[in-house]
PQR file with spaces between the fields and no chain letter, atoms N, CA, C, O and H, PARSE charges and radii, in Angstrom:
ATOM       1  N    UNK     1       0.815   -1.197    0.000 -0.4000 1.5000
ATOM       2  CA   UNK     1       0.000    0.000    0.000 -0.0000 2.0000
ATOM       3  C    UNK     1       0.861    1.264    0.000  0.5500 1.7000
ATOM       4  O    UNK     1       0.638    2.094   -0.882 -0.5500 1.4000
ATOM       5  N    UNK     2       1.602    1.442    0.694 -0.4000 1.5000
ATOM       6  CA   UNK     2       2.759    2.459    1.012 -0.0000 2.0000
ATOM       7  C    UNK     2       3.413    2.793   -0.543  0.5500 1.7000
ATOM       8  O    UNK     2       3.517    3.817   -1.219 -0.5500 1.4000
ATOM       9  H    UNK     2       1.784    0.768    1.410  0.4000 1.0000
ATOM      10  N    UNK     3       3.686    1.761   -0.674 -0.4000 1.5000
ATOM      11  CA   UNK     3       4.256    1.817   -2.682 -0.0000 2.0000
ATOM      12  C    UNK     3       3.194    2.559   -3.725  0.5500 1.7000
ATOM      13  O    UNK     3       3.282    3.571   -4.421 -0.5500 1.4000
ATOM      14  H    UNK     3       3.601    0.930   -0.125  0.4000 1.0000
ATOM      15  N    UNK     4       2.379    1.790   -3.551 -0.4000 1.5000
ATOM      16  CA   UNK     4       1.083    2.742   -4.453 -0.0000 2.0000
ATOM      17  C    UNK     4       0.946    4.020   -4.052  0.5500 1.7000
ATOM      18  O    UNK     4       1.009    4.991   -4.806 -0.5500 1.4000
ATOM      19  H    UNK     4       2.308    0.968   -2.986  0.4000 1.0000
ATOM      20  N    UNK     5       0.758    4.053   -2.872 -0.4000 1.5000
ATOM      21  CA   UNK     5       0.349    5.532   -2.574 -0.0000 2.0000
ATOM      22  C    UNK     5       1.599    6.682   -3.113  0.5500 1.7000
ATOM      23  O    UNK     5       1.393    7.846   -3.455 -0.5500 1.4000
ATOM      24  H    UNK     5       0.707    3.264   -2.259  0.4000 1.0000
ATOM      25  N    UNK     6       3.231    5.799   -3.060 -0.4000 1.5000
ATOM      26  CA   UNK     6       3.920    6.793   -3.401 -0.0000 2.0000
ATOM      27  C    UNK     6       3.968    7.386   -4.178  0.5500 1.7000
ATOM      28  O    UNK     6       4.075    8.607   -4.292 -0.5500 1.4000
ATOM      29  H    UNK     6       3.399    4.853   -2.782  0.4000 1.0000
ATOM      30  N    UNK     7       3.840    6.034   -5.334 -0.4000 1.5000
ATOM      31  CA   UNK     7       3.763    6.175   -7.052 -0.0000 2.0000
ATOM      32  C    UNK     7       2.412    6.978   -7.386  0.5500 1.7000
ATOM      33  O    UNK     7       2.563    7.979   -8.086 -0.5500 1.4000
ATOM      34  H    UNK     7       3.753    5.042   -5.242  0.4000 1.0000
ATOM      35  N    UNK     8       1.273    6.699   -7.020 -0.4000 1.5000
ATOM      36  CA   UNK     8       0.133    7.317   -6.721 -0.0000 2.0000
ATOM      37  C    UNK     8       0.289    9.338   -6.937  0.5500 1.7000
ATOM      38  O    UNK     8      -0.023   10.189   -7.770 -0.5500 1.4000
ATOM      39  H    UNK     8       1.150    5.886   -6.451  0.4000 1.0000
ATOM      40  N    UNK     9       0.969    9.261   -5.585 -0.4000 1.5000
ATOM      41  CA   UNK     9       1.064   10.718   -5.346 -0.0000 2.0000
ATOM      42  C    UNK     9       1.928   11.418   -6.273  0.5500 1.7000
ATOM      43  O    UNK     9       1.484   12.324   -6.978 -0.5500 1.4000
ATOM      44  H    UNK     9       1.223    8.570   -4.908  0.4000 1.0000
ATOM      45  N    UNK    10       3.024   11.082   -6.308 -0.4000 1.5000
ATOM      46  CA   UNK    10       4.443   11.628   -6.947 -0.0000 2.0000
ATOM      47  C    UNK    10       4.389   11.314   -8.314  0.5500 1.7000
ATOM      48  O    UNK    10       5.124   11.972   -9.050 -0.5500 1.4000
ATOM      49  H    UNK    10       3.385   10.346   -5.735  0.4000 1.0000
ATOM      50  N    UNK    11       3.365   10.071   -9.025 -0.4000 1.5000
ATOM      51  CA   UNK    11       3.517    9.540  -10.404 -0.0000 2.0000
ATOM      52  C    UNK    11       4.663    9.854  -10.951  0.5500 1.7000
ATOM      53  O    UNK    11       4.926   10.761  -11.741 -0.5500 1.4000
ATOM      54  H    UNK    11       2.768    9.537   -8.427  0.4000 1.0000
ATOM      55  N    UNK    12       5.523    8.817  -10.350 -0.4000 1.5000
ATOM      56  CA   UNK    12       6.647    8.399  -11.019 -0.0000 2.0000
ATOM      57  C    UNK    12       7.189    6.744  -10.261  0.5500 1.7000
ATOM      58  O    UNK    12       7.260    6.512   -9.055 -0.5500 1.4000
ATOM      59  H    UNK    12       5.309    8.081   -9.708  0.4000 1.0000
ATOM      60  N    UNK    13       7.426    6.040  -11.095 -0.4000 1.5000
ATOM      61  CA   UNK    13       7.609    4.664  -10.527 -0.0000 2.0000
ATOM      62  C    UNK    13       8.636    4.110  -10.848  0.5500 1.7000
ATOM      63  O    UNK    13       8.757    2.889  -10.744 -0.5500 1.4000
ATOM      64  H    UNK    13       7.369    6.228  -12.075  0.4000 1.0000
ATOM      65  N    UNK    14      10.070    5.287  -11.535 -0.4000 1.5000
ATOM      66  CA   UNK    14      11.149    4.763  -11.870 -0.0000 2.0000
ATOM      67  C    UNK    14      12.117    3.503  -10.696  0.5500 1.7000
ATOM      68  O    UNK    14      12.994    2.759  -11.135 -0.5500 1.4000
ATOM      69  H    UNK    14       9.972    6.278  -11.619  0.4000 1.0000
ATOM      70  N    UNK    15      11.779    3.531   -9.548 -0.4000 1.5000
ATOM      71  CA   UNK    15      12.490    3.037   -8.661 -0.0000 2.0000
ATOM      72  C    UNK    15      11.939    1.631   -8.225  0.5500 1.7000
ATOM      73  O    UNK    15      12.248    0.881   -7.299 -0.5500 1.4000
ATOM      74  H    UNK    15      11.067    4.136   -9.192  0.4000 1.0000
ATOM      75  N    UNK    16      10.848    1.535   -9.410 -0.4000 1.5000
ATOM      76  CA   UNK    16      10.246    0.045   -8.647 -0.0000 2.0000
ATOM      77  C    UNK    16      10.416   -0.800  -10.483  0.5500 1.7000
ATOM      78  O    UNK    16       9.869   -0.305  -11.469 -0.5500 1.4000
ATOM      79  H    UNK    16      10.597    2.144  -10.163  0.4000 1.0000
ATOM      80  N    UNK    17      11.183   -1.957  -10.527 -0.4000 1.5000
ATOM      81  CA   UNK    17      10.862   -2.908  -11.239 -0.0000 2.0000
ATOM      82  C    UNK    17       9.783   -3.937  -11.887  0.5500 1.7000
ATOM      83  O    UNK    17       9.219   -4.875  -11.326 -0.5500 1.4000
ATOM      84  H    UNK    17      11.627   -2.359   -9.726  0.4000 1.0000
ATOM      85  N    UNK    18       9.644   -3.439  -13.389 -0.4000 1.5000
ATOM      86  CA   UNK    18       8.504   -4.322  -13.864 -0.0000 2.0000
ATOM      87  C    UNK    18       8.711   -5.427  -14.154  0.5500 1.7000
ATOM      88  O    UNK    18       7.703   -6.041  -14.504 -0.5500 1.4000
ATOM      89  H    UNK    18      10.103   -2.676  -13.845  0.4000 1.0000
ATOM      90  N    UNK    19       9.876   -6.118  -14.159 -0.4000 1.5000
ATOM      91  CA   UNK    19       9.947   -7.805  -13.788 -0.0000 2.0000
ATOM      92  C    UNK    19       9.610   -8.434  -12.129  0.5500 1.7000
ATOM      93  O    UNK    19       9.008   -9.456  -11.798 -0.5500 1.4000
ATOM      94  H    UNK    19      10.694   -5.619  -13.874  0.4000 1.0000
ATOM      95  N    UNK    20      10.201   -7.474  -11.376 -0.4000 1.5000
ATOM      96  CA   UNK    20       9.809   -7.788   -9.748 -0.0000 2.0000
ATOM      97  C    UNK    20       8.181   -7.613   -9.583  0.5500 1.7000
ATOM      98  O    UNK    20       7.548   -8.393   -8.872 -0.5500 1.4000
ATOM      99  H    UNK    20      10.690   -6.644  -11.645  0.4000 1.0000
ATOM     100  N    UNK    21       7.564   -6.552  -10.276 -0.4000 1.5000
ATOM     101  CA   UNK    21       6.294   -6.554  -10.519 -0.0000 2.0000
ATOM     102  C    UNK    21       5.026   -7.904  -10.795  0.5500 1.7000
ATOM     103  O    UNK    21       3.984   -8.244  -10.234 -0.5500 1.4000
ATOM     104  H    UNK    21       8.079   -5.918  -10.853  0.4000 1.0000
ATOM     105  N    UNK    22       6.013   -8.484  -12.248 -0.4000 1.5000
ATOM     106  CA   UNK    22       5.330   -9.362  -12.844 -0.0000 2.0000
ATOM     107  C    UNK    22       5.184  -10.641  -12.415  0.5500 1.7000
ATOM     108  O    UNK    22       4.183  -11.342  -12.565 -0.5500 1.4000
ATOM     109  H    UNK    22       6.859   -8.208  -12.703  0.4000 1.0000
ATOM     110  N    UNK    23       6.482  -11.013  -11.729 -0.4000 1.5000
ATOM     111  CA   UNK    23       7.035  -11.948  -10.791 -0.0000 2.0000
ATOM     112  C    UNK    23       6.151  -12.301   -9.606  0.5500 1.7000
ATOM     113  O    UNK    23       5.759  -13.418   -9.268 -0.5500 1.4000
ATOM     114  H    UNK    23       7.295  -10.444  -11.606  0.4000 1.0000
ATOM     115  N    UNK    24       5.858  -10.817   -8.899 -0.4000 1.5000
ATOM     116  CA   UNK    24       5.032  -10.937   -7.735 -0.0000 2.0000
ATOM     117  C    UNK    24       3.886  -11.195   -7.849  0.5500 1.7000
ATOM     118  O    UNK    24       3.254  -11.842   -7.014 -0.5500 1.4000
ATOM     119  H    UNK    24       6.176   -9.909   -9.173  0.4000 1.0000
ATOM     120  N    UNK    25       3.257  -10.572   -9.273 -0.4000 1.5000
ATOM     121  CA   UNK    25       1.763  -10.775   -9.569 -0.0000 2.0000
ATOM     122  C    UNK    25       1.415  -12.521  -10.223  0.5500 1.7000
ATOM     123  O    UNK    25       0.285  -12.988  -10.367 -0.5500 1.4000
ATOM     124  H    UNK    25       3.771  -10.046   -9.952  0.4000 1.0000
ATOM     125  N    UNK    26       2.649  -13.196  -10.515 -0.4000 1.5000
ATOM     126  CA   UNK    26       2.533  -14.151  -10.615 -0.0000 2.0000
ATOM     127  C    UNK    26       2.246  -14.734   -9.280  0.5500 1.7000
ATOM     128  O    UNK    26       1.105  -15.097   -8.995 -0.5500 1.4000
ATOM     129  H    UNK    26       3.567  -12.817  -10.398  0.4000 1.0000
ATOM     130  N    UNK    27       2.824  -14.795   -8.798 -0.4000 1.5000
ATOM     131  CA   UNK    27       3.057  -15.363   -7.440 -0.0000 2.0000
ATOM     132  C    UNK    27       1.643  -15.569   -6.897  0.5500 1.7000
ATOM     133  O    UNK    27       1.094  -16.587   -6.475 -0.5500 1.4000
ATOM     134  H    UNK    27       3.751  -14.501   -9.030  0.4000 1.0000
ATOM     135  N    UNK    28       1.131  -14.077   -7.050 -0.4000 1.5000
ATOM     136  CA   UNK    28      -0.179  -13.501   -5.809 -0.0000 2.0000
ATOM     137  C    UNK    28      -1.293  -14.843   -6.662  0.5500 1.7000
ATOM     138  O    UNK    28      -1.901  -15.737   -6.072 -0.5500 1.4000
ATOM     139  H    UNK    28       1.577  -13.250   -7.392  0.4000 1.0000
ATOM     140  N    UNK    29      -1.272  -14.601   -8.065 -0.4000 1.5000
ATOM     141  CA   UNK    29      -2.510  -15.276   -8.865 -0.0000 2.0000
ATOM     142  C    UNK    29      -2.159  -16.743   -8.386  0.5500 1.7000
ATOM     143  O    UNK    29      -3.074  -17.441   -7.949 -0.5500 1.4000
ATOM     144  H    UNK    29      -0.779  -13.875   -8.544  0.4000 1.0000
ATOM     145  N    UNK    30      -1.247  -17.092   -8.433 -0.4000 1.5000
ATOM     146  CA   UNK    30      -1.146  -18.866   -8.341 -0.0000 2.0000
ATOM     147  C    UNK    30      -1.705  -18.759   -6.508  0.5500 1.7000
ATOM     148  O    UNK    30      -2.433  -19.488   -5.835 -0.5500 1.4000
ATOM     149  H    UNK    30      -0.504  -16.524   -8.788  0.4000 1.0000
ATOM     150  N    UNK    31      -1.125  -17.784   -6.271 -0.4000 1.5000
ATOM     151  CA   UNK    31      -1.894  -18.225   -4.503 -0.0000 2.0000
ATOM     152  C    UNK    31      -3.622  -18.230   -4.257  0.5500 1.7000
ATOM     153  O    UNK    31      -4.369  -18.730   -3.416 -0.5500 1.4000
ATOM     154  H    UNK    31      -0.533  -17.192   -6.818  0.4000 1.0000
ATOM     155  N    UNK    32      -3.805  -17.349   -5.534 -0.4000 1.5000
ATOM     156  CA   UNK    32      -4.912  -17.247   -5.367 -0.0000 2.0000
ATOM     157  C    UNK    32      -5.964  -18.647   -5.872  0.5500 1.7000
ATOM     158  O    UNK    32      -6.953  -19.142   -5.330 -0.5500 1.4000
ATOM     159  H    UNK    32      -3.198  -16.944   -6.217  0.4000 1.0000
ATOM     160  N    UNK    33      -5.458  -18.879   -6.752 -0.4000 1.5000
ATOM     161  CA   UNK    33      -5.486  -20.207   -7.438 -0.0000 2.0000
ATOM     162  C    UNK    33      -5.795  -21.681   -6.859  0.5500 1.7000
ATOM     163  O    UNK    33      -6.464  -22.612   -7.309 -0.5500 1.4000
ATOM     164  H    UNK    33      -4.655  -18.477   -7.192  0.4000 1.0000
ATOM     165  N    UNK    34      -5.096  -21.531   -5.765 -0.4000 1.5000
ATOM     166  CA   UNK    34      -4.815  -22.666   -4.648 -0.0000 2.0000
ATOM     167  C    UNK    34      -5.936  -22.301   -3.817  0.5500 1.7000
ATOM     168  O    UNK    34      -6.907  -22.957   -3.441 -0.5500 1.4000
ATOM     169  H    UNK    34      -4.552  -20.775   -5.400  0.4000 1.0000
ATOM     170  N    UNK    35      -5.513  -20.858   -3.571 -0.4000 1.5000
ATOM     171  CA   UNK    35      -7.121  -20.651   -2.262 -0.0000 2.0000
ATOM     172  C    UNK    35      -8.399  -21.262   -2.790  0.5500 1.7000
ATOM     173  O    UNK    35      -9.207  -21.856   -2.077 -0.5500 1.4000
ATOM     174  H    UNK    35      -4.724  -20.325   -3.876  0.4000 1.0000
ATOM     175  N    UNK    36      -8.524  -21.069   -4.105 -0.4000 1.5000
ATOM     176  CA   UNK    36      -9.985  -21.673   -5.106 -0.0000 2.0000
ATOM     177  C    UNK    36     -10.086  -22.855   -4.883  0.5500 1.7000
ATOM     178  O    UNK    36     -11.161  -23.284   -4.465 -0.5500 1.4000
ATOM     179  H    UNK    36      -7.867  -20.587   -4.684  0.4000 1.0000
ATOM     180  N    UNK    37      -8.786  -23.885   -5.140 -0.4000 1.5000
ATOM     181  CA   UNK    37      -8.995  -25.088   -5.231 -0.0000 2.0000
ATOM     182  C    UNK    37      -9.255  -25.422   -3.954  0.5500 1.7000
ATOM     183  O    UNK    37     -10.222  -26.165   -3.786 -0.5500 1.4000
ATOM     184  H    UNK    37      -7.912  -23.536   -5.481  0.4000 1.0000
ATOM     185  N    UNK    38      -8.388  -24.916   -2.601 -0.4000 1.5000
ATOM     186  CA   UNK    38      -8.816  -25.551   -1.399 -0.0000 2.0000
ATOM     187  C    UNK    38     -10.166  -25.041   -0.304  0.5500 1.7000
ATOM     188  O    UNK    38     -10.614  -25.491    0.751 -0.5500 1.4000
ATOM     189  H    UNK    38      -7.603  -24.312   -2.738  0.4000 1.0000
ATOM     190  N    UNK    39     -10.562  -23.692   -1.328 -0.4000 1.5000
ATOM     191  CA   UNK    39     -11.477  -23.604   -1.046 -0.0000 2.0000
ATOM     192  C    UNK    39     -11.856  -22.664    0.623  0.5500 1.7000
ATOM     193  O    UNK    39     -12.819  -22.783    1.381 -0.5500 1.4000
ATOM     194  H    UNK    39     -10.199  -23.327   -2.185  0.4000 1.0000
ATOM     195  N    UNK    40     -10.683  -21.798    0.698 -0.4000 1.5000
ATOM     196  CA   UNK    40      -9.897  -21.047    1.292 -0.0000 2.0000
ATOM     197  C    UNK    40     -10.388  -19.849    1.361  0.5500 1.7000
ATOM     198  O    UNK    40     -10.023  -19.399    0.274 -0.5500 1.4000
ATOM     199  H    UNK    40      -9.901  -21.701    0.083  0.4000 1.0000
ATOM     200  N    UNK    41     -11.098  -18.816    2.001 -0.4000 1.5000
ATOM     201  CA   UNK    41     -11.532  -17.758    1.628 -0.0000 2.0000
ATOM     202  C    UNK    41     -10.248  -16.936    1.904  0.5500 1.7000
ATOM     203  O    UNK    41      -9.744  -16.044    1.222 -0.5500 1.4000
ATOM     204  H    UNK    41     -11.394  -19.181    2.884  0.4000 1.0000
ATOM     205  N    UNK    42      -9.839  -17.488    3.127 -0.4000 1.5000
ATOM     206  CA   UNK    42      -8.448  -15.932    4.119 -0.0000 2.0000
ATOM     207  C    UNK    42      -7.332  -16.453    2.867  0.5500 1.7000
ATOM     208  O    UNK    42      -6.325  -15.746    2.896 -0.5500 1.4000
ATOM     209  H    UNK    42     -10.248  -18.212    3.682  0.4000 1.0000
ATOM     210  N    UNK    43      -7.288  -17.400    1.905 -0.4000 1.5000
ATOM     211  CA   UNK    43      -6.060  -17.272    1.091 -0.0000 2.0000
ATOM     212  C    UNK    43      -6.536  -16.396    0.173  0.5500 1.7000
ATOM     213  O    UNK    43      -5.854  -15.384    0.009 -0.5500 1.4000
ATOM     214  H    UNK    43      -8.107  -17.974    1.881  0.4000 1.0000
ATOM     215  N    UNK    44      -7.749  -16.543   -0.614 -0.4000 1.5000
ATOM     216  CA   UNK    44      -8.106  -16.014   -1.082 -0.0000 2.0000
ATOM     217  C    UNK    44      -8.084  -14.332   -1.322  0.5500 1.7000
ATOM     218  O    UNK    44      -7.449  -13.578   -2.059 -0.5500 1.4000
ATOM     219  H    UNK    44      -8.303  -17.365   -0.480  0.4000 1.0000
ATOM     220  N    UNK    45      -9.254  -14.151   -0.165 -0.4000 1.5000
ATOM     221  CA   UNK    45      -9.138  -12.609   -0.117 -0.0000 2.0000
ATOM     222  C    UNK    45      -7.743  -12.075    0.162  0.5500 1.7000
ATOM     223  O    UNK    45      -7.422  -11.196   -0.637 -0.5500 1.4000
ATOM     224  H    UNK    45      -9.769  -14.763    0.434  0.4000 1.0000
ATOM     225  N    UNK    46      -6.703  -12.404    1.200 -0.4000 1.5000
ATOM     226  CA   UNK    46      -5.388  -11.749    0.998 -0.0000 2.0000
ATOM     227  C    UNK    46      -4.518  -12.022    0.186  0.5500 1.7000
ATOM     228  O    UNK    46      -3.528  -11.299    0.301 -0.5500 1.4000
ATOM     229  H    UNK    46      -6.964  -13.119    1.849  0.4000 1.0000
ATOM     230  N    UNK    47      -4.437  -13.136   -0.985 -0.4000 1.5000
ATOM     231  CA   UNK    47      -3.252  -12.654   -1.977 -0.0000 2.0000
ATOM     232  C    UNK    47      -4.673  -11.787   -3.112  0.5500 1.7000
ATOM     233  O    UNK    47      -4.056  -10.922   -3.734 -0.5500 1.4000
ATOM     234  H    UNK    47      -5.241  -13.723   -1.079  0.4000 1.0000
ATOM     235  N    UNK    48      -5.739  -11.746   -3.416 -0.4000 1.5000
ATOM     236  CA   UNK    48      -6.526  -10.996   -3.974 -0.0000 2.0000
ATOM     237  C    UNK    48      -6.445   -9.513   -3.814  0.5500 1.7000
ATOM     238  O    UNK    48      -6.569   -8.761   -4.781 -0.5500 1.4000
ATOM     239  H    UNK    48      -6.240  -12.449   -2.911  0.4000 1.0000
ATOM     240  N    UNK    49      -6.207   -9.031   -2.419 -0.4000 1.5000
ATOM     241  CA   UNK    49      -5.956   -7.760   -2.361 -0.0000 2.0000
ATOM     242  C    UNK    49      -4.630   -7.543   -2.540  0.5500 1.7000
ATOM     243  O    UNK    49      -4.447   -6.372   -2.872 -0.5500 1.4000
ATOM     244  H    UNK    49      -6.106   -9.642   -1.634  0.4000 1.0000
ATOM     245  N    UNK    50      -3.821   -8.048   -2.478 -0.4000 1.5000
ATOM     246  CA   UNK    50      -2.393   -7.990   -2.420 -0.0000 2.0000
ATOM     247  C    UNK    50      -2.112   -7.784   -3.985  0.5500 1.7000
ATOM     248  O    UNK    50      -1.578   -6.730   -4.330 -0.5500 1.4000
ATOM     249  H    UNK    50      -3.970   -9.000   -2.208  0.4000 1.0000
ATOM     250  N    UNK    51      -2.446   -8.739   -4.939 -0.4000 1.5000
ATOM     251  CA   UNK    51      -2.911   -8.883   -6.490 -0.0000 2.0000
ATOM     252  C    UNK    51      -3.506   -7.225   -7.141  0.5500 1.7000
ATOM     253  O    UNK    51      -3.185   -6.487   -8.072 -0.5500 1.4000
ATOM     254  H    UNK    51      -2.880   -9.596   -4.658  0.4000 1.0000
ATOM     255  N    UNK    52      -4.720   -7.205   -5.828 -0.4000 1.5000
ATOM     256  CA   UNK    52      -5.392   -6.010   -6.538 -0.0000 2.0000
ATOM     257  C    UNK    52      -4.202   -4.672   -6.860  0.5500 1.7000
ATOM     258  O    UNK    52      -3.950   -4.053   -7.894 -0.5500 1.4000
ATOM     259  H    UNK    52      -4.981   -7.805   -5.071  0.4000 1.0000
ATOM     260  N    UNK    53      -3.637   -4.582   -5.446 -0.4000 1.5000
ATOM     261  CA   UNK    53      -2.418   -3.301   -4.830 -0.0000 2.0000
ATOM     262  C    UNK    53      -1.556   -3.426   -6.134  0.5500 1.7000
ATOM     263  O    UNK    53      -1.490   -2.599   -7.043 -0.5500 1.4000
ATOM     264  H    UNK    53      -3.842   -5.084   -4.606  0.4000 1.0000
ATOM     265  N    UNK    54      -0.690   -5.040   -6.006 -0.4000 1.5000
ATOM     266  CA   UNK    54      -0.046   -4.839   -7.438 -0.0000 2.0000
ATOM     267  C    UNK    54      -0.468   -4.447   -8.773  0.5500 1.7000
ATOM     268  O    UNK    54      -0.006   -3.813   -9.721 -0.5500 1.4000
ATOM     269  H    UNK    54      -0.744   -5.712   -5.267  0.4000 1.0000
ATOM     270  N    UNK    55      -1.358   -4.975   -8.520 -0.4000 1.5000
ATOM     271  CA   UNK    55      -2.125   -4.711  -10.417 -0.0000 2.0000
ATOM     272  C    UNK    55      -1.815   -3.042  -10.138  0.5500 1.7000
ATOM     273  O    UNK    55      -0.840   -2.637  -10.771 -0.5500 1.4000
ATOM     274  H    UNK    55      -1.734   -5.491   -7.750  0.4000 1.0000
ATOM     275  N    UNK    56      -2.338   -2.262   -9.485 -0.4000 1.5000
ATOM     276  CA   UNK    56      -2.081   -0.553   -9.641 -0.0000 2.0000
ATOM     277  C    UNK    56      -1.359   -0.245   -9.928  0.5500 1.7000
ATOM     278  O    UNK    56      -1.281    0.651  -10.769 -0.5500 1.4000
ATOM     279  H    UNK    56      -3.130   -2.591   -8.970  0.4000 1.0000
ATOM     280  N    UNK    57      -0.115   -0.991   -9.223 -0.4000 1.5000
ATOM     281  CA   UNK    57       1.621   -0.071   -9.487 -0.0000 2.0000
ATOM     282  C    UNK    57       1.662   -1.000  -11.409  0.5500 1.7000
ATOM     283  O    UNK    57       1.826   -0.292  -12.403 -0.5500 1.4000
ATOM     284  H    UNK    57      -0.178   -1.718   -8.540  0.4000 1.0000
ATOM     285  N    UNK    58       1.553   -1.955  -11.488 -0.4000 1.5000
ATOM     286  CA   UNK    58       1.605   -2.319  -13.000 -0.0000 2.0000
ATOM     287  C    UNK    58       1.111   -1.049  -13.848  0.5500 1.7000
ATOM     288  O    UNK    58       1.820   -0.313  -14.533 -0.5500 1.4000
ATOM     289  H    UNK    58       1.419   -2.529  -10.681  0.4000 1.0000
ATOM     290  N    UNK    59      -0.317   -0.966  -13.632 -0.4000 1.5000
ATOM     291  CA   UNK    59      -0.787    0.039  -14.549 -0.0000 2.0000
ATOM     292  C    UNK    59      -0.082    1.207  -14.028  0.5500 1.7000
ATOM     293  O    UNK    59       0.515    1.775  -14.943 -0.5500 1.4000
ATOM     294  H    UNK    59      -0.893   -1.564  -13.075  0.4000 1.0000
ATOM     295  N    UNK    60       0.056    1.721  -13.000 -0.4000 1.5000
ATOM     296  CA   UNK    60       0.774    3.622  -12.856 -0.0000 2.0000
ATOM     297  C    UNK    60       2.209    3.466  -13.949  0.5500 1.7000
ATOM     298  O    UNK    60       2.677    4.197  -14.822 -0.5500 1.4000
ATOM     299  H    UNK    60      -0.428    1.260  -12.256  0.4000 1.0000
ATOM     300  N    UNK    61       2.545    2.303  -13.458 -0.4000 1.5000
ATOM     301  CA   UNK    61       4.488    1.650  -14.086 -0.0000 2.0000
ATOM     302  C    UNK    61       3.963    1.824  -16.099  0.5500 1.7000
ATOM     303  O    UNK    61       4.628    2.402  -16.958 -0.5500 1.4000
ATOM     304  H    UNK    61       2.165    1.709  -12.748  0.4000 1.0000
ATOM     305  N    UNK    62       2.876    1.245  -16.256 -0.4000 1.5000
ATOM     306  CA   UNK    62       2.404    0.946  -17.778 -0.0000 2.0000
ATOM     307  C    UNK    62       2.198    2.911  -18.601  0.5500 1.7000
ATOM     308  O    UNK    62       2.541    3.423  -19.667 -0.5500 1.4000
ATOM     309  H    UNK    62       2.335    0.775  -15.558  0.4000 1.0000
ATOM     310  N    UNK    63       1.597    3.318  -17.574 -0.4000 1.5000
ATOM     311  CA   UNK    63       1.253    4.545  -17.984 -0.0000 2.0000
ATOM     312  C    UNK    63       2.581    5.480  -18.254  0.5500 1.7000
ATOM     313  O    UNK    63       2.846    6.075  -19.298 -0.5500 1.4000
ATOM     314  H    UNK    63       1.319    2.903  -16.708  0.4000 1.0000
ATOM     315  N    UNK    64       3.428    5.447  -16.897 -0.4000 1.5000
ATOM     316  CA   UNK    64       4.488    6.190  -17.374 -0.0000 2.0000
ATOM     317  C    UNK    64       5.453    5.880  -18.419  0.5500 1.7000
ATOM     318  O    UNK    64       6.138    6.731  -18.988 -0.5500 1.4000
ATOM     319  H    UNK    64       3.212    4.964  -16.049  0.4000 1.0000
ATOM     320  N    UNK    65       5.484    4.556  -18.663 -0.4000 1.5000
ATOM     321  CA   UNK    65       6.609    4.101  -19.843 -0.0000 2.0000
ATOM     322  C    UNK    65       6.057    4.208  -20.969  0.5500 1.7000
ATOM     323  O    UNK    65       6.683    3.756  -21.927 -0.5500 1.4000
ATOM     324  H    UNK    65       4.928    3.865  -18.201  0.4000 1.0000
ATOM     325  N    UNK    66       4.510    4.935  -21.246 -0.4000 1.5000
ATOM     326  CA   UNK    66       3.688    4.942  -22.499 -0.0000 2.0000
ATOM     327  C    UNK    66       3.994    6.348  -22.411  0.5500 1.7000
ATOM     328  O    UNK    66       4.003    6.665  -23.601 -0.5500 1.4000
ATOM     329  H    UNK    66       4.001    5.303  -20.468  0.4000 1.0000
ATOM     330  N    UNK    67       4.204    7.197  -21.874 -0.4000 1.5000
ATOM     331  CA   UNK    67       4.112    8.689  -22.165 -0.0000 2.0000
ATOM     332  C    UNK    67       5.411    9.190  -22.274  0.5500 1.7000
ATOM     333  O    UNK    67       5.594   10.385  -22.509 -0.5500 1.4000
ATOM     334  H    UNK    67       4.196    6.940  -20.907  0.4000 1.0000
């Protein structure tokens, strides 16, 4: 959260990596994945929000390298 809000405020996200990004958002979806199969809500909802947080800095990170 702290990360978004920085990039958020300041829109600029040169200091955060879009492979460490993509990496993590991998990560969050396969956890999330597992929570489905086992049927898990607390896995669920927290790599989901965690997923959601990343997905933001992706898109703020997407926006600035487009402009």
């Amino acid at each position: 959260m702290p990360q978004l809000k920085k990039a958020w405020t300041r829109g600029q996200t040169d200091d955060i990596s879009m492979n460490m990004l993509w990496v993590l958002a991998s990560g969050l979806a396969l956890w999330v994945t597992y929570g489905v199969l086992q049927k898990d809500i607390v896995i669920i909802l927290a790599n989901a929000i965690s997923l959601a947080l990343i997905s933001g800095l992706v898109w703020l990170k997407l926006l600035q390298t487009s402009s």
